[in-house]
RODO-2510 file (C-alpha; in nm, 4 decimals, decimal comma):
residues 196
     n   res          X          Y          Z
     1     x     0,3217    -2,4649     0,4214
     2     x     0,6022    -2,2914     0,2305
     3     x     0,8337    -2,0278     0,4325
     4     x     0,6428    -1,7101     0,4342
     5     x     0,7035    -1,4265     0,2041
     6     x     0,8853    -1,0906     0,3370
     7     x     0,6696    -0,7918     0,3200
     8     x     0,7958    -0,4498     0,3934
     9     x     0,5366    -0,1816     0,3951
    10     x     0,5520     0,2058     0,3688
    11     x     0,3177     0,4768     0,5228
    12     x     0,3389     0,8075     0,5864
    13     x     0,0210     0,8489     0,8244
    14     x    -0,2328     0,6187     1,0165
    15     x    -0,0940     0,3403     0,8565
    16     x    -0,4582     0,1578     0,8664
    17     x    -0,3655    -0,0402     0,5617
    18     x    -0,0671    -0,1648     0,7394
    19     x    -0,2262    -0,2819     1,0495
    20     x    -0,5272    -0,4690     0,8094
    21     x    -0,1735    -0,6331     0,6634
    22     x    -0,0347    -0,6966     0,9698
    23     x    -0,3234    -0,9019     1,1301
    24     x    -0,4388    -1,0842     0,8158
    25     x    -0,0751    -1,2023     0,8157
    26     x    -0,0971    -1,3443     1,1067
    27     x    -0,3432    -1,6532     1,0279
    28     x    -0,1883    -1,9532     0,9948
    29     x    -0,2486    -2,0073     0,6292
    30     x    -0,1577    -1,6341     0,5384
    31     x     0,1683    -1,6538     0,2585
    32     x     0,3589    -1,3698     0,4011
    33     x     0,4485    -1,2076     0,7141
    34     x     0,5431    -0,8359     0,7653
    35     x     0,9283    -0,7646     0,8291
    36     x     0,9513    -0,4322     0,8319
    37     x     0,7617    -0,0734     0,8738
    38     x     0,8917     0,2262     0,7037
    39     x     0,8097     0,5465     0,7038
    40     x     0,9222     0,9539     0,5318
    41     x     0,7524     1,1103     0,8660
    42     x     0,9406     0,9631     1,2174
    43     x     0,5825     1,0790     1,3652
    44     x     0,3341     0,8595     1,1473
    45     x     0,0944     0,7207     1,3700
    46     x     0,1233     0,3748     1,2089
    47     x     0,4639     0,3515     1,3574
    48     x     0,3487     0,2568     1,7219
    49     x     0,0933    -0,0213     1,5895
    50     x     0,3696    -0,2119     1,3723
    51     x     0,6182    -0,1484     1,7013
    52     x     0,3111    -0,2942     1,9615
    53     x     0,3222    -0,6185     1,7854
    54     x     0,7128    -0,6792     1,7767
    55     x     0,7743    -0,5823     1,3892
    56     x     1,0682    -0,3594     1,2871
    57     x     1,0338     0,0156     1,2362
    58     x     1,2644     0,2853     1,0319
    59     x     1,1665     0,6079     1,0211
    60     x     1,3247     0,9004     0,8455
    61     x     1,2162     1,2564     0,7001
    62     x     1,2415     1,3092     0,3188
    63     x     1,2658     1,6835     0,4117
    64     x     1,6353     1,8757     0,1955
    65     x     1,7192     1,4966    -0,0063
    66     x     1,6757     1,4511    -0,3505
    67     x     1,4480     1,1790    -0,3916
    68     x     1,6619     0,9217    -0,5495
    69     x     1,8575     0,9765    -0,2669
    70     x     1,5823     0,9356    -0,0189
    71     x     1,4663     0,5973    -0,1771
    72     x     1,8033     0,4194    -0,2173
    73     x     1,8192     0,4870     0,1667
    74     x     1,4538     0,2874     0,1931
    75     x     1,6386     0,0390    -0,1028
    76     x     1,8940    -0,0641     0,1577
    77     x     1,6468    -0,1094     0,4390
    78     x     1,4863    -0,3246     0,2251
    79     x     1,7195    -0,5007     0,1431
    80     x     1,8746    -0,5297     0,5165
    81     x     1,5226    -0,7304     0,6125
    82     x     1,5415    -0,9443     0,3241
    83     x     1,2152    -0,7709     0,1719
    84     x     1,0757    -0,9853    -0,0710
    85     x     0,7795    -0,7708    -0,1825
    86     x     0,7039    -0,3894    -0,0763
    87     x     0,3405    -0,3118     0,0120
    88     x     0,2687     0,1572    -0,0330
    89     x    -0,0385     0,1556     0,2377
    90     x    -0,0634     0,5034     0,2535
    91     x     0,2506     0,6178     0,1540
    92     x     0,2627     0,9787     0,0066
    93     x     0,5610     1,0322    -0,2106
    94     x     0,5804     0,9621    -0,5627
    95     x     0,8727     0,7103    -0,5976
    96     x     1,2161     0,7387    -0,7857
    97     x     1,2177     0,5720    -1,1485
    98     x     1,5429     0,3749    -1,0208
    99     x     1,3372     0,2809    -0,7040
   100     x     1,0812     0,1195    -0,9088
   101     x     1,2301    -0,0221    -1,1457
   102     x     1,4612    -0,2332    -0,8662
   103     x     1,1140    -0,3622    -0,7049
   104     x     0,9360    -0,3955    -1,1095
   105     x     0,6701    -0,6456    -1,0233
   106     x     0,7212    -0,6733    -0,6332
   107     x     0,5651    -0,3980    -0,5170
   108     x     0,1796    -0,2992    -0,5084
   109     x    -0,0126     0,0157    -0,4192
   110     x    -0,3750     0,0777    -0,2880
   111     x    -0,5334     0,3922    -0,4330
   112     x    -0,8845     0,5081    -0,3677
   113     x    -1,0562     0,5170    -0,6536
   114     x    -1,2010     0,2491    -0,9485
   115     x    -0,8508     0,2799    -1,1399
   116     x    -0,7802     0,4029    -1,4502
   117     x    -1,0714     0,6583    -1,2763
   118     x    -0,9387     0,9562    -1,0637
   119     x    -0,5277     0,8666    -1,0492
   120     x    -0,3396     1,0858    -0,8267
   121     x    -0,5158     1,3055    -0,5100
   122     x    -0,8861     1,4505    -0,4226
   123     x    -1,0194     1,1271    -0,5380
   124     x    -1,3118     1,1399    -0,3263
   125     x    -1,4038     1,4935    -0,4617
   126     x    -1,3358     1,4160    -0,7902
   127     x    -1,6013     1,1171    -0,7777
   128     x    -1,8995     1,3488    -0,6662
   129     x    -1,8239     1,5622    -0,8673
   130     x    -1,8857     1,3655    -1,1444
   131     x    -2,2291     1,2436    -1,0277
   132     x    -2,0505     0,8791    -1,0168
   133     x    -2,2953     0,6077    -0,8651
   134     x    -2,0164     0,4465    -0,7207
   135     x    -1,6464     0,4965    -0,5409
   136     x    -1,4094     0,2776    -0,4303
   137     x    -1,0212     0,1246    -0,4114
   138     x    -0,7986    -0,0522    -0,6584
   139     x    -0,4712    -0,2531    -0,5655
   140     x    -0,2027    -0,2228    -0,8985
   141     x     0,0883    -0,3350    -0,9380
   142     x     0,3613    -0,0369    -0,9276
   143     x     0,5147     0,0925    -1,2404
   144     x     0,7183     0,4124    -1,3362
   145     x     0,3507     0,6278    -1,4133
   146     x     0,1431     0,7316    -1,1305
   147     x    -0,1658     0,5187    -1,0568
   148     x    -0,1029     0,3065    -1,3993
   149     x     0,0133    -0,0498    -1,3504
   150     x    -0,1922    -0,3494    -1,3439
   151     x    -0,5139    -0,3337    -1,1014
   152     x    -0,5408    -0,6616    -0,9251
   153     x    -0,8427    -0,6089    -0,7100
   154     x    -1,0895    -0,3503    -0,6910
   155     x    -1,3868    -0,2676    -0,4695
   156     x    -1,6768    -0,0411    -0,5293
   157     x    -1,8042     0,1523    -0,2658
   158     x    -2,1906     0,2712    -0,3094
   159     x    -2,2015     0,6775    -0,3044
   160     x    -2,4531     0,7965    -0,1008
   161     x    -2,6806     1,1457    -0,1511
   162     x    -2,5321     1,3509     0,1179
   163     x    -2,1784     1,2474     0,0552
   164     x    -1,8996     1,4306     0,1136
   165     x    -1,5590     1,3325     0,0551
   166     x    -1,5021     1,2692     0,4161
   167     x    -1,8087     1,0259     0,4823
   168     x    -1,7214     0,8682     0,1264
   169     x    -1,3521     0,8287     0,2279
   170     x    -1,4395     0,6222     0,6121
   171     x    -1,6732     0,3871     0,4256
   172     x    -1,4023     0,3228     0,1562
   173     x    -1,1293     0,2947     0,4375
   174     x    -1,3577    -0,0257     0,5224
   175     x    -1,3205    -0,1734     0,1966
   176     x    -0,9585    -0,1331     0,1617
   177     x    -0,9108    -0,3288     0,4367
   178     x    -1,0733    -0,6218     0,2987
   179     x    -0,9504    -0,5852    -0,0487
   180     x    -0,5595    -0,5284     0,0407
   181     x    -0,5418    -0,8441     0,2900
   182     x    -0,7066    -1,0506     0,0404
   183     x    -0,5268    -0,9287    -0,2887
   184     x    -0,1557    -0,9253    -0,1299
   185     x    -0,1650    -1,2949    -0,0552
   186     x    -0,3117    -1,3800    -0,3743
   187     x    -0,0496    -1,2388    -0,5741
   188     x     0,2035    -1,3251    -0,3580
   189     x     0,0673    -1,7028    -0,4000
   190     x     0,0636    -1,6550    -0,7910
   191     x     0,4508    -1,5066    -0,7954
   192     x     0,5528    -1,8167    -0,6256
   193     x     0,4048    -2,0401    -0,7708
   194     x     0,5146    -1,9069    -1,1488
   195     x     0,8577    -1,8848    -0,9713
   196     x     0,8141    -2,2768    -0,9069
***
């Protein structure tokens, strides 16, 4: 098998999304391996998981910088592992134009919703409240607009009477863990191979 892909991902909480990453990546036939964790809140929880199995960690608060500022910081990071694609799992700060266009078509996002439905936050509120039969997550590609580049992979998640957008948001948390794994190592076997 070819040399594994360099992830880096960014969280700013649980970092779920990063731990369904991190084990996925570590079947034999997976095409990438995490090399490094970072984080805009030293005390996201996600942290401690990517540090219990040995990967890298940086961790630094976004509070008083400008934001292009902020992300060249994460920029050099990345570029200190030898990132070759950036995973957001979780990561809640809109990114710098500059930022993104530097990673254009090597970074993805998960949001929870069916994309180009519900971009941006409440997600889960704005679904029932729209009577919609169904929820979900979407993995894009990352481009300067919020929520807006290409979705890769989506999953629909069954809404439920009774629903609220706590109960909606667990059940989707299941799906994204299956749909992020899955859609990360497809695209990162498609990159290569159009690289070839």
């Amino acid at each position: 098998m070819a040399e594994r892909a360099r992830v880096a991902v960014l969280i700013s909480g649980t970092g779920s999304n990063m731990a369904a990453l991190l084990y996925a990546s570590k079947a034999d036939d997976c095409p990438y391996e995490i090399g490094l964790v970072l984080s805009n809140d030293p005390a996201a929880a996600g942290l401690q998981i990517a540090k219990a199995e040995g990967i890298p960690v940086w961790a630094q608060s976004h509070r008083g910088m400008e934001r292009s500022a902020f992300d060249a910081l994460i920029d050099e990071q990345l570029t200190k592992a030898g990132a070759d694609y950036v995973a957001l799992a979780g990561y809640m700060r809109l990114l710098s134009p500059e930022f993104v266009a530097k990673w254009q078509d090597r970074m993805l996002n998960i949001h929870p919703s069916l994309l180009p439905k519900y971009k941006g936050l409440d997600t889960f509120r704005r679904a029932l409240e729209a009577g919609d039969e169904f929820a979900g997550c979407s993995i894009h590609v990352v481009t300067a607009g919020v929520d807006e580049g290409p979705v890769l992979g989506q999953t629909k998640v069954r809404i439920t009477a009774g629903d609220t957008p706590d109960s909606l948001a667990r059940r989707v948390q299941f799906a994204e863990h299956q749909l992020y794994p899955r859609t990360l190592s497809a695209w990162i076997t498609q990159q290569r191979s159009r690289a070839e």
